[in-house]
N, C-alpha and C positions, 0 to 999 in steps of 0.2 A: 504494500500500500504506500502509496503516494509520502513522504513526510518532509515537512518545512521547519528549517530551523530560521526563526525569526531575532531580529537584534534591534535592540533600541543602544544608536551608540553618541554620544556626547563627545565630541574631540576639543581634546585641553592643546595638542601640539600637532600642526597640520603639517610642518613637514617631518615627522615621526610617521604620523597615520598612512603619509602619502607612501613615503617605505615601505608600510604592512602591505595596503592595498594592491603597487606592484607587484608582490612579491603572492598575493593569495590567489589568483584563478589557478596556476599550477596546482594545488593543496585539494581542490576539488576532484577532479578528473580523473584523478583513479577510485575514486567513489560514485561517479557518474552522478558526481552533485553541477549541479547549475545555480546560475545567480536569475530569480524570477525577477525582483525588481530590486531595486534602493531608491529614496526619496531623503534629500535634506530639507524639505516643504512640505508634509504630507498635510492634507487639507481636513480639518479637526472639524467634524461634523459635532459630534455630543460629545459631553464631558471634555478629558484635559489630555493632554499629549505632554510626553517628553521633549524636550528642544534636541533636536540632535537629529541623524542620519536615521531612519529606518530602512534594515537590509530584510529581503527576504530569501533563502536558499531552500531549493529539493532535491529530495536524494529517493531514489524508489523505495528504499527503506528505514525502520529505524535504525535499525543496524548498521545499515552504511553511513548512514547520517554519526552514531555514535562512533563508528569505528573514524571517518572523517576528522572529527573533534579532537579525538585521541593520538591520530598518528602523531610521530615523530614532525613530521615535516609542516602538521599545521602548529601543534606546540610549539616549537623555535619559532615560529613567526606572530602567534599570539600575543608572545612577551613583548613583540611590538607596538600592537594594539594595545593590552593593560599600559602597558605607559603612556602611550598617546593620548588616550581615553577613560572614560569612564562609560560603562554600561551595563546592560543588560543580552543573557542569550536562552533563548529556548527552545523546545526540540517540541513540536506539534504533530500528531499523525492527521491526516486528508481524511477526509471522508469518500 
């Protein structure tokens, strides 16, 4: 089944982030994750929003999606993001 890992992400240091950013579509790809969208504007119908970039990613599974998070190669480049930023991540399954 379908799953999205969603980010609410807040950047303190945009050339740090922009580092991570570079460096993450490779980190996907052998999880056959994709980036569905990002928005640094996302348009707040009800209630309140974070200020910051919303990512959205899907991977066909949760598995891949958790096994993704875990590799090696997305860890080393996360530590880029934690310092660049402040956020939020979570792992949703589709319906």
């Amino acid at each position: 089944m379908t799953t999205y890992v969603l980010a609410q992400v807040n950047v303190t240091d945009l050339d740090g982030f922009t580092e991570y950013t570079n460096q993450f579509a490779p980190t996907i790809v052998p999880f056959d994750g994709e980036v569905v969208m990002y928005s640094d504007n996302p348009e707040v119908l009800e209630g309140s929003w974070p200020e910051g970039r919303t990512v959205v990613l899907s991977f066909p599974s949760v598995e891949q999606a958790r096994a993704w998070y875990h590799s090696e190669e997305y860890q080393r480049i996360s530590e880029l993001r934690r310092a660049a930023s402040q956020g939020s991540l979570v792992i949703v399954e589709g319906v």
